[in-house]
C-alpha positions in Angstrom: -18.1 -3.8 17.2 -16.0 -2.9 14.4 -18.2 -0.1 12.6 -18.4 1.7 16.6 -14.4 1.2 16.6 -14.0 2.9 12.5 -16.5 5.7 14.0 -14.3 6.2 17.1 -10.8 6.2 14.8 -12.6 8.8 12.8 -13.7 10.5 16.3 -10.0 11.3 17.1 -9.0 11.7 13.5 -11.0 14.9 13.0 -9.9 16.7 16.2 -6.7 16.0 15.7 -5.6 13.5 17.9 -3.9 9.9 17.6 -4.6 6.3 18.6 -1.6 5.8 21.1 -2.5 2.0 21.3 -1.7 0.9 18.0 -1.3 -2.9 18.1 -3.9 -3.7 20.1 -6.2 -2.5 17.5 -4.5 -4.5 15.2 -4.3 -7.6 17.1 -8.0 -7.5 17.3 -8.3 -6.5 13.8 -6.6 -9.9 13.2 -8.6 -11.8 15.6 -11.7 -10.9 13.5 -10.7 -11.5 9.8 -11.9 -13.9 7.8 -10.2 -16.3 5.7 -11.5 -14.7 2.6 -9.7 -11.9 4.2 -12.7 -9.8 4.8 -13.7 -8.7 7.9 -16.7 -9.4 10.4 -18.5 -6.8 12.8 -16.7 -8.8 15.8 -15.4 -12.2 17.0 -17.0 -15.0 15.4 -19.3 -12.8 13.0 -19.9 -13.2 9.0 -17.6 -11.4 6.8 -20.1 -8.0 5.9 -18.8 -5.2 2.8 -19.6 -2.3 5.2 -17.3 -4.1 7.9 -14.6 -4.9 5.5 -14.9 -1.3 4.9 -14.6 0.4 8.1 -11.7 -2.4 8.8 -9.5 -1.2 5.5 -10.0 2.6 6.9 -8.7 1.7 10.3 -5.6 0.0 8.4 -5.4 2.9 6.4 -4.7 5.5 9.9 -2.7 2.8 11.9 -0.4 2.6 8.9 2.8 4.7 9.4 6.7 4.5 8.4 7.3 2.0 11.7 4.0 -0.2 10.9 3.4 -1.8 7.5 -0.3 -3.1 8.7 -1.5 -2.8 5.2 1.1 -5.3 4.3 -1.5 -7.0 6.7 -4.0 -7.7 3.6 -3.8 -10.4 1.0 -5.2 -7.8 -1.5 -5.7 -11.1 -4.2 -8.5 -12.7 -1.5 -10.1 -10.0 -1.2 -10.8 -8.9 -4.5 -12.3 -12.3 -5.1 -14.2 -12.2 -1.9 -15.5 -8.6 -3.3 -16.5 -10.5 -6.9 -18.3 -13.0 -5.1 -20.8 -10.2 -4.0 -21.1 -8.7 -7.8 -24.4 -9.6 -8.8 -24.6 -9.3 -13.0 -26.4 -6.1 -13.4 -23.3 -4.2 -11.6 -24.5 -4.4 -7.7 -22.7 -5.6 -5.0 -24.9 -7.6 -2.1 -23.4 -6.7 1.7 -22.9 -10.1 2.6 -23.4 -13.5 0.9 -26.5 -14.2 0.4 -27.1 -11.2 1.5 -29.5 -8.1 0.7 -28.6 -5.8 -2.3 -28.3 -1.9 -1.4 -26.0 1.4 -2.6 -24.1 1.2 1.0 -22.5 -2.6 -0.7 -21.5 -0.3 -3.7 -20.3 2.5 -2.4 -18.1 0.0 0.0 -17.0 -2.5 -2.3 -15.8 0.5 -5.2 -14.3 2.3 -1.9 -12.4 -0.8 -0.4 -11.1 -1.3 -4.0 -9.5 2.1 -4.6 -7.8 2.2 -1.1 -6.3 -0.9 -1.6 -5.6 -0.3 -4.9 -7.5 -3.5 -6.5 -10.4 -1.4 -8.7 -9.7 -3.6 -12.2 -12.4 -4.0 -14.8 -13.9 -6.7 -13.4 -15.1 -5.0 -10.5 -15.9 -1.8 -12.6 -17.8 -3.5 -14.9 -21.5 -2.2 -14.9 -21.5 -0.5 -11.7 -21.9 3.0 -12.8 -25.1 1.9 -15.2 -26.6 0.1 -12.1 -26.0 3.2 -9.9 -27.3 5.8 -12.9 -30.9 3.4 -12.9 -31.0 4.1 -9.1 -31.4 8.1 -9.5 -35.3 8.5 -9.0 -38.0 11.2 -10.3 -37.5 13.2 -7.1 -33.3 13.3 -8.2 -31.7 11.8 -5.3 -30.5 8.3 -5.3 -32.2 5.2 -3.7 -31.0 1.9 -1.8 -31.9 0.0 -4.9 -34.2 0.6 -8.2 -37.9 2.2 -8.1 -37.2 2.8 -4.0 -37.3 6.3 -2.1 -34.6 8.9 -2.2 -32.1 8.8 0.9 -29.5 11.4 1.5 -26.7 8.5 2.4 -27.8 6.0 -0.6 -27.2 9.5 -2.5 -23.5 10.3 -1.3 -22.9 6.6 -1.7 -23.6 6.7 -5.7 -21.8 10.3 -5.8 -19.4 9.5 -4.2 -18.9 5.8 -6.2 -19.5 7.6 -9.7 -16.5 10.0 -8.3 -14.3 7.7 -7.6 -15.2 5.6 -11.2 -15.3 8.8 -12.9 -18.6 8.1 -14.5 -19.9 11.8 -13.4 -21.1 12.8 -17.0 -24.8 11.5 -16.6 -26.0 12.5 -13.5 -29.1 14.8 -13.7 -27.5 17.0 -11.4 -30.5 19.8 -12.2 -32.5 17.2 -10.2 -30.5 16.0 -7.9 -30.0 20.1 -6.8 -33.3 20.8 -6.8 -34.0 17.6 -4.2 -30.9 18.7 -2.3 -31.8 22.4 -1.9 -34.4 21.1 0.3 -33.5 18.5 2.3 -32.0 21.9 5.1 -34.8 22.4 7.7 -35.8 25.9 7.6 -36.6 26.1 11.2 -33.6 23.7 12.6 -31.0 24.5 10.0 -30.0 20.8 9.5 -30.9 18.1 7.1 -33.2 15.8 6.7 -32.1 12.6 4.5 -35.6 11.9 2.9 -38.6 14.0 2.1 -40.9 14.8 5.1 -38.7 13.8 7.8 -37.3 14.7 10.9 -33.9 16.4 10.7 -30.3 14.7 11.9 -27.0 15.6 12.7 -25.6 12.7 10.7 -26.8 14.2 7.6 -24.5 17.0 7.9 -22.1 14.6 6.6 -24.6 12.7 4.4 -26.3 15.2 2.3 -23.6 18.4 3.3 -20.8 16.4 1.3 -23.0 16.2 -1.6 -22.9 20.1 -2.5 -19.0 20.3 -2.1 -18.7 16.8 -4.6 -21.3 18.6 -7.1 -19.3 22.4 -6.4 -16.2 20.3 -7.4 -18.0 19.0 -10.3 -19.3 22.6 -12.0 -15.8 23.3 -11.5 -14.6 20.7 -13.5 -17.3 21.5 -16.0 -16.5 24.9 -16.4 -12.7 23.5 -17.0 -13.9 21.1 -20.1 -15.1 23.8 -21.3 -12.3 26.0 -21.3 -10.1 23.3 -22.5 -12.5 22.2 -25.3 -12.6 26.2 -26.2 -8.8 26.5 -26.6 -8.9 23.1 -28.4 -11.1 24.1 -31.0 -9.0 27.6 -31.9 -6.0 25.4 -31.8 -7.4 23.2 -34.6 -8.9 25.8 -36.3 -5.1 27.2 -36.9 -3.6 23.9 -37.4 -2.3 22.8 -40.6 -3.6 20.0 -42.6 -1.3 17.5 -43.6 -1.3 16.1 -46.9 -1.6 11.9 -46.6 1.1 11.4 -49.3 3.0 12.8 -46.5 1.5 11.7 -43.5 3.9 11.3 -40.9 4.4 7.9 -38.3 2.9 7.9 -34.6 6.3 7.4 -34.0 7.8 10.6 -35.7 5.2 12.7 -34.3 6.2 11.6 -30.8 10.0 11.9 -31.6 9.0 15.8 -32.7 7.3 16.5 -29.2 10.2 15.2 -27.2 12.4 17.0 -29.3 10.0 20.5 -28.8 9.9 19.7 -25.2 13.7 20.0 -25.0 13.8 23.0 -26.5 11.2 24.8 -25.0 12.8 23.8 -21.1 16.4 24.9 -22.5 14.4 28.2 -22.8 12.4 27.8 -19.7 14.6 30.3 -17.5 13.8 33.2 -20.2 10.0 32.5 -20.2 7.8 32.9 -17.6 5.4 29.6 -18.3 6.1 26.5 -20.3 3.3 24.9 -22.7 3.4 21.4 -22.9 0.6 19.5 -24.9 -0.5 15.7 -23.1 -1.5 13.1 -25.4 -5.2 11.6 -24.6 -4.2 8.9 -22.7 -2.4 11.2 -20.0 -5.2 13.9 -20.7 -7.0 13.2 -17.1 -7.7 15.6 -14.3 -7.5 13.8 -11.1 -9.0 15.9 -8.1 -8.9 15.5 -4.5 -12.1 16.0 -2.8 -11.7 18.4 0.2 -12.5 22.1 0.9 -9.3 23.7 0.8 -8.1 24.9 -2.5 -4.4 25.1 -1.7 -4.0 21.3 -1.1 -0.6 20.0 0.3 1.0 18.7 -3.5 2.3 16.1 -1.4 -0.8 14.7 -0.9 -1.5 10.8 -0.8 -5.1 10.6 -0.5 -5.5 12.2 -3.9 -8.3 10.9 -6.0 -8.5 8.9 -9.1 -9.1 10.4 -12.3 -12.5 11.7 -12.5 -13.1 12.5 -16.1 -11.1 11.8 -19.4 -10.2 14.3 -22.1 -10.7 12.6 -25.6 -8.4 15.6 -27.2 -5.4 16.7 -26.0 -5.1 19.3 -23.5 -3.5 22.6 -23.6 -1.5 22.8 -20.1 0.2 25.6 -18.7 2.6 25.3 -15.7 4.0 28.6 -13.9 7.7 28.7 -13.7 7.4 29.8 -9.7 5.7 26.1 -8.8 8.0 23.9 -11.3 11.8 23.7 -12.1 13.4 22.6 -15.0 14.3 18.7 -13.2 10.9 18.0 -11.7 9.8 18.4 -15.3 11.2 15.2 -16.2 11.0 13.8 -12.8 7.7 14.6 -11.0 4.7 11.7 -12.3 2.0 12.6 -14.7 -0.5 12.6 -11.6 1.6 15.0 -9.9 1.5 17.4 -12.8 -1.8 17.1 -13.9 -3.3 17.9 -10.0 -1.1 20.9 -10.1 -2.8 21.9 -13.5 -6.2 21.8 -11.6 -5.4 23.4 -8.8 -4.6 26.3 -10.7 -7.7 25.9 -12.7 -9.7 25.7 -9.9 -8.6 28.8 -8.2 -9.3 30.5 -11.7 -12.5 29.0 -11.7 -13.9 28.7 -7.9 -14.8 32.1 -6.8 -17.8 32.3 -8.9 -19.0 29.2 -7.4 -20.9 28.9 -3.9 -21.6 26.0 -1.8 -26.0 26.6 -2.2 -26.9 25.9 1.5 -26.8 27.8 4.9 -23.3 27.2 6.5 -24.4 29.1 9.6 -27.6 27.6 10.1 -25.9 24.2 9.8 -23.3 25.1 12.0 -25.4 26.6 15.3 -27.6 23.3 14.8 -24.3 21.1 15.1 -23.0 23.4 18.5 -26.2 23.8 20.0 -28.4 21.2 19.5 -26.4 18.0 18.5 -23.5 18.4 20.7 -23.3 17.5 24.2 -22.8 19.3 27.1 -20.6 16.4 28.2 -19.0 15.7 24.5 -20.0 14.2 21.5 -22.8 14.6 19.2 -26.4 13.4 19.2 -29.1 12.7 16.8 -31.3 15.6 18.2 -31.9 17.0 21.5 -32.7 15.0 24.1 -31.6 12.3 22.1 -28.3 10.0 23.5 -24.9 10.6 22.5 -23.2 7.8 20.3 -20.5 7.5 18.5 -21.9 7.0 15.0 -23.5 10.5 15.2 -20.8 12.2 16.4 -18.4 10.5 14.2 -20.6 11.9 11.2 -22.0 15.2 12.6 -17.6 15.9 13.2 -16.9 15.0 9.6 -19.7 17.4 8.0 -18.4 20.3 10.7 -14.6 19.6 9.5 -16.2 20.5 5.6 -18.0 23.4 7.1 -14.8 24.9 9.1 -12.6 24.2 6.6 -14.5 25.5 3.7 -14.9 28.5 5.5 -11.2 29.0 6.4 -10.3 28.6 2.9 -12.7 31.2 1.6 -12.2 33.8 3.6 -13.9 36.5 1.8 -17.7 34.5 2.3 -16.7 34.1 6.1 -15.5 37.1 7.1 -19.1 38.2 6.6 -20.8 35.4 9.1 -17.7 34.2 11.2 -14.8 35.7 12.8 -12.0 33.2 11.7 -10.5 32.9 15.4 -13.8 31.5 16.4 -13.9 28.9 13.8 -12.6 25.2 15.2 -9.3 24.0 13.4 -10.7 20.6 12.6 -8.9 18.5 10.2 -9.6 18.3 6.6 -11.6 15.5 5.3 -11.2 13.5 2.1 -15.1 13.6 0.8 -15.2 10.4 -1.2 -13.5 8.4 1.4 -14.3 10.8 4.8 -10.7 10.2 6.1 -8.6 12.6 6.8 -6.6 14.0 3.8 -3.6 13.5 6.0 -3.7 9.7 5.6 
């Protein structure tokens, strides 16, 4: 089954290992794709969203410098196969025919960004659909006027993420139905209200508070930028309209002030640079360490749009004079919010019990033979494991990264060295 073999890849992903038999899994990758080149559970099955899904993540890790098996896809078929499953009110059915749910969202948006085929018609509506689907209780649901579920919910945060359409969340809501969704007595988390807790929601609903801790962040850093907007217009000149000066000149005066602030850069210690609206977006990548690898090729989309220009300031020691002019607007603009977000992360807190979660994960879930379980006495399968793993590699990593909180709970040589997850896409933020 091709969801058991995603779950497996993602197994060996977060401890660290590899996939030593390569092409097989690509032969039988080919054996089981469609001609709409969208892929079935196994031989002979249905093309299904959540298949195609777990199919384009298995592409994604078999994909090296040797192996082009992305060049596998015929990314035009597949976005029309994914536009025959948009229904008109900006869902996407799992199958055709098929029944309507977040996971056909969340999969159909995902599938699109990896491959790098999210256009407007695909985008169109989907973040108003998923805003309907937050309920009175704040979490999301499978479809309108139905129960919150802690994996529908990371599916529309996690979609709304990768759209950037972020703004309208009632995120006092949805934090009050998160806060207690951890099991006081268990120290795991349930996915609905007045259920039994499960190790897969350590992924499921533990993601959730590192997307929303990202989010503060990046409302605290509108707000700076908004701040330093309005005291820059409040000493800006206003220019006659007799006078009124061409797009064109303006943009001719920048380039010209950009030169001659770099052919000063080695006497000052930052360079100020002002990015018109257009290039005004602050991508971020969703993992728990703050001192991402800038090299990164997992990173994220942008998640929100400045309407005025942003005031940016990059430090001489990360930047020389030619990667000024050579490094891409994306590459920039992440290194602007990392820096922000160091400024602005240590008065944020991830607002659930890491240690609780933890001991649950190591003591309960996992097996004395290896791999994770539902519960005790439950079996061991790979879908728990695969997503009890991936919520422990945001715990450890988290933890590692913010030393000061740990040091008070952990001893950092007793914290597993897992490898750090992408949280929109739960790959690892190697691939």
């Amino acid at each position: 089954n091709l969801s058991q073999l995603n779950n497996v890849r993602k197994n060996y992903s977060s401890l660290g290992q590899l996939v030593d038999r390569k092409k097989n899994v690509f032969y039988y990758l080919n054996k089981i794709k469609n001609k709409n080149d969208g892929f079935g559970g196994g031989l002979n099955q249905y093309t299904h969203i959540t298949t195609t899904y777990a199919a384009i993540c298995v592409f994604i890790y078999l994909n090296d410098d040797e192996n082009d098996f992305l060049g596998f896809i015929d990314k035009k078929k597949l976005h029309s196969y994914i536009l025959q499953l948009k229904c008109k009110d900006g869902s996407f059915r799992l199958h055709k025919d098929g029944e309507i749910d977040m996971r056909g969202t969340y999969c159909a948006i995902s599938v699109c960004s990896m491959c790098h085929i999210l256009t407007k018609s695909i985008k169109k509506n989907v973040a108003k659909y998923i805003l309907s689907c937050q309920n009175y209780e704040g979490g999301f649901t499978s479809e309108k006027f139905q129960e919150s579920h802690g994996g529908y919910t990371y599916c529309a945060l996690a979609t709304l993420c990768i759209l950037g359409e972020i703004k309208k969340v009632n995120l006092n809501k949805l934090m009050l139905w998160l806060i207690n969704r951890q099991g006081n007595l268990e120290g795991a988390f349930t996915g609905r209200t007045n259920k039994l807790v499960d190790a897969c929601y350590s992924f499921w609903i533990g993601s959730i508070f590192f997307i929303i801790n990202e989010i503060y962040i990046l409302k605290k850093l509108f707000k700076q930028s908004e701040s330093k907007q309005k005291s820059i217009n409040k000493n800006a000149k206003t220019i006659d309209n007799d006078n009124y000066a061409k797009s064109d000149e303006f943009k001719a005066f920048e380039i010209n002030n950009l030169k001659e602030n770099t052919q000063n850069f080695e006497e000052n210690k930052n360079l100020n640079i002002y990015t018109s609206p257009k290039s005004a977006k602050l991508p971020i990548t969703f993992h728990t360490n703050n001192n991402n690898n800038e090299n990164n090729h997992n990173s994220m989309p942008p998640l929100g749009t400045k309407e005025k220009n942003t005031h940016i300031i990059y430090d001489k020691l990360n930047m020389g004079i030619k990667d000024l002019y050579k490094t891409p607007t994306e590459y920039k603009e992440n290194l602007f919010f990392k820096k922000c977000q160091k400024e602005l992360a240590g008065n944020t807190n991830i607002l659930f019990n890491m240690n609780y979660l933890k001991l649950y994960l190591l003591l309960c879930s996992q097996s004395n033979k290896g791999g994770m379980k539902d519960k005790p006495k439950e079996k061991v399968d790979y879908y728990h494991t695969c997503y009890a793993l991936s919520g422990l590699a945001l715990v450890e990593n988290y933890l590692l990264t913010h030393k000061q909180y740990s040091e008070d709970t952990y001893k950092v040589e007793n914290i597993n060295k897992l490898n750090k997850i992408h949280i929109l896409y739960n790959i690892t933020v190697q691939k």
